[in-house]
C-alpha positions in Angstrom: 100.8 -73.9 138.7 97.0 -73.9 138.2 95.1 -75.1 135.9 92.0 -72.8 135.1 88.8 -74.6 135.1 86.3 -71.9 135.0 85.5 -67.7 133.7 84.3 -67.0 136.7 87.6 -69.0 138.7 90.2 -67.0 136.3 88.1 -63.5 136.7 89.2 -64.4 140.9 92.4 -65.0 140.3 93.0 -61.9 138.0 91.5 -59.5 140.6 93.0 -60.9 143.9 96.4 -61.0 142.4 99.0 -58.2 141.4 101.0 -59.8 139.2 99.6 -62.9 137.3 101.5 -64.5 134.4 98.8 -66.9 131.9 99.7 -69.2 129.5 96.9 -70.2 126.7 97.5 -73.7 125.7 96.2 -76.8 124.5 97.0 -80.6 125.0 97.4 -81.3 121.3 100.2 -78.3 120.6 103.9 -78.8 119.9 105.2 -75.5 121.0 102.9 -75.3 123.3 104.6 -78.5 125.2 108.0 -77.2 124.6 107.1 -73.6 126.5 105.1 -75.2 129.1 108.6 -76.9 131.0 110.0 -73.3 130.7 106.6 -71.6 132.0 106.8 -73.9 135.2 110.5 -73.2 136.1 109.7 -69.6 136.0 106.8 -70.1 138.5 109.0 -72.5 140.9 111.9 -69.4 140.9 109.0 -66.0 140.8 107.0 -66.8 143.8 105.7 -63.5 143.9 103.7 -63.9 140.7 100.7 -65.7 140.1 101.2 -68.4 137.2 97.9 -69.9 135.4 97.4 -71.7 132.8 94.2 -71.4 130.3 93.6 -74.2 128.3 91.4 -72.9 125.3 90.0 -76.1 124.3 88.1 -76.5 127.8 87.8 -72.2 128.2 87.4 -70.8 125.0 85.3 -67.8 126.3 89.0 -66.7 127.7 90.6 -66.8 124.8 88.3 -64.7 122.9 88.1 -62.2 125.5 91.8 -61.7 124.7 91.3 -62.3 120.7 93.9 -65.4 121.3 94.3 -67.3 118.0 97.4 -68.8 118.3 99.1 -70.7 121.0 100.9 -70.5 123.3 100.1 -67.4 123.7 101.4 -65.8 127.4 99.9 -62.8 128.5 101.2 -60.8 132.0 98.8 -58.8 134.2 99.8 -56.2 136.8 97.0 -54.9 139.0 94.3 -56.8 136.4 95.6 -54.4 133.3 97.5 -56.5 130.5 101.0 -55.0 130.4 102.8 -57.5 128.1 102.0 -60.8 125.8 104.1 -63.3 123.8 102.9 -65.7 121.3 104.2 -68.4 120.0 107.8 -70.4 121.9 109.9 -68.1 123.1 113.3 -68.4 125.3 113.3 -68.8 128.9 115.2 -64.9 129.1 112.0 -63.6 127.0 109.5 -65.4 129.0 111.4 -63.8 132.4 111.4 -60.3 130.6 107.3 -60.7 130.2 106.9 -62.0 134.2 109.3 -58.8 134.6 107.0 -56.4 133.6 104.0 -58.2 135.9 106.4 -56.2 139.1 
């Protein structure tokens, strides 16, 4: 799973890619830790989404594009156009329900 580094590196990734499944994060959250595990399963068993992960300390331009105030916060993409988000820790089966709707 990739770690975004850049706008203009994430902006790539969201247009070259049908389905693309983001997780907002930061180093210093709790939940965010215990989603991330989760998060990284999904992307070993989906290999026909792409699975990024934001973290807002070192992008926050990306999270306020998306108004993202708390983390994690996991927002799907089909064809570049949001089509589902989750914030806060959620179950594996809710986080496979969002990647779902990236198909």
């Amino acid at each position: 799973m990739k770690i975004i580094q850049s706008t203009s590196e994430y902006d790539q990734i969201l247009n070259e890619n049908k389905s693309v499944f983001v997780d907002f994060y930061a180093d210093w959250c709790g939940p965010c830790k215990m989603v991330g595990p989760l998060v990284e399963e999904l992307a070993e068993e989906e290999k026909d989404v792409t699975f990024i992960k934001v973290n807002v300390d070192n992008t926050p331009d990306i999270a306020q594009r998306y108004g993202i105030m708390s983390i994690p916060t996991l927002l799907a993409f089909k064809n570049g156009e949001l089509v589902g988000n989750i914030v806060g820790f959620q179950p594996k089966e809710a986080l496979k329900q969002l990647v779902d709707k990236t198909k």
